[in-house]
C-alpha positions in Angstrom: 229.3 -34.3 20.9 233.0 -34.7 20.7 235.9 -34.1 18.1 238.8 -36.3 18.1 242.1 -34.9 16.7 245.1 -38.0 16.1 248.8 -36.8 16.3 252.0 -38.6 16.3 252.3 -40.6 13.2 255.1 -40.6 10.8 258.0 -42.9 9.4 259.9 -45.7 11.1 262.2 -48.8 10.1 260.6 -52.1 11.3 261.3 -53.0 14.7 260.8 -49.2 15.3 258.0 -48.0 18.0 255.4 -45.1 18.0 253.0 -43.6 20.0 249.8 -41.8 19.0 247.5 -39.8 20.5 243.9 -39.0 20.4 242.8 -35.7 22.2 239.1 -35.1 22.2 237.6 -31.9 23.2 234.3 -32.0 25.5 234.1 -32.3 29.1 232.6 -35.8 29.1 235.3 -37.8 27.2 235.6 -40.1 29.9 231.6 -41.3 29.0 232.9 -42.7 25.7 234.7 -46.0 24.8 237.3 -45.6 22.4 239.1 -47.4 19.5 241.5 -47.6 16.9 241.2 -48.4 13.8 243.4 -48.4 10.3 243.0 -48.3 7.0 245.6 -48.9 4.4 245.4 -47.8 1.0 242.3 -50.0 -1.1 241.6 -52.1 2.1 238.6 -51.6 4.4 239.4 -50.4 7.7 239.8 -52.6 10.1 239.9 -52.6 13.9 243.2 -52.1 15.9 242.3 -51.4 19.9 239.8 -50.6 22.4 239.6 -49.2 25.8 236.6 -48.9 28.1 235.0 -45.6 29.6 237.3 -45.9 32.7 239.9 -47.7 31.0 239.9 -50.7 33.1 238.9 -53.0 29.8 241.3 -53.4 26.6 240.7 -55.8 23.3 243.1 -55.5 20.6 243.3 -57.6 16.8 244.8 -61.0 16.9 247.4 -58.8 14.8 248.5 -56.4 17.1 247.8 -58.1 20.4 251.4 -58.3 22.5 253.0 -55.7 20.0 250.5 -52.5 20.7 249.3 -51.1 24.1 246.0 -49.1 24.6 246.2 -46.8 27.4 243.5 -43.6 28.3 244.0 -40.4 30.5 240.7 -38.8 31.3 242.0 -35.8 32.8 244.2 -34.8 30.0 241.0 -36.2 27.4 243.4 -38.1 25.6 243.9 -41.6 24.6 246.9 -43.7 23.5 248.1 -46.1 21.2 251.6 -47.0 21.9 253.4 -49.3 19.3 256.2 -51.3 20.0 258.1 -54.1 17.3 256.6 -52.3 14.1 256.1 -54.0 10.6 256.0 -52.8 7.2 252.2 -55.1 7.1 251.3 -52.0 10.1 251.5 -49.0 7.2 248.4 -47.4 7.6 246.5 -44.4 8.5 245.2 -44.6 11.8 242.2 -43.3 13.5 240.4 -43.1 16.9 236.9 -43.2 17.6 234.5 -43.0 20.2 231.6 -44.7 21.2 228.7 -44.6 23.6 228.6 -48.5 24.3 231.5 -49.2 26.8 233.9 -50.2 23.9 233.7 -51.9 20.2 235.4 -53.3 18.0 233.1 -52.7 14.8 233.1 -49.6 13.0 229.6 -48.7 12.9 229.4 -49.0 16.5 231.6 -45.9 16.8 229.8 -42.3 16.5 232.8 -39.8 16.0 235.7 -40.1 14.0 239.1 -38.4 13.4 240.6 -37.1 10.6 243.0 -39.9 10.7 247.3 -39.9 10.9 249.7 -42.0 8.9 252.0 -44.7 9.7 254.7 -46.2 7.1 257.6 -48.2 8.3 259.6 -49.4 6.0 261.5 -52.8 5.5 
């Protein structure tokens, strides 16, 4: 099992960048794929990035492709989601997942969920 704990949200002006950061507790992190995913307020959630066991494999939403960068550090358990030339349409809160397969981009192929952390940028 694994828990997942998201940090580094908060406010920006479009244009502005962010990084989060999923730390997950458990010794064998590095046997999960990961994702993001976001969910703004009365839309489904919807699928953001993904990164491979070894991190050597990355997909991201037609949305987000070019703008956000997936990245993984196994020895510090922790994944990233940096995110560069933010939009108001990005507001959302965000959440990483992982997965047994490799990597996903659907969320029922994911097993364990954060607790989620907001993004708002403002226009």
């Amino acid at each position: 099992q694994v828990q997942l704990v998201e940090s580094g949200g908060g406010s920006v002006q479009a244009g502005g960048s962010l990084r989060l950061s999923c730390a997950a507790s458990g010794r064998t992190f590095s046997s999960y794929g990961v994702g993001w995913f976001r969910q703004a307020p009365g839309k489904e959630r919807e699928f953001v990035a993904t990164i491979s066991r070894s991190g050597g494999s990355t997909d991201y939403a037609d949305s987000v492709r070019g703008r956000f960068s997936i990245s993984r550090d196994n020895a510090k358990n922790t994944v990233y989601l940096q995110m560069n030339s933010l939009e108001p349409e990005d507001t959302a809160a965000y959440y990483c997942a992982a997965t047994f397969a490799v990597r996903g981009t659907k969320t029922y192929e994911y097993h364990y969920w954060g607790q989620g952390t907001q993004v708002t940028v403002s226009s």
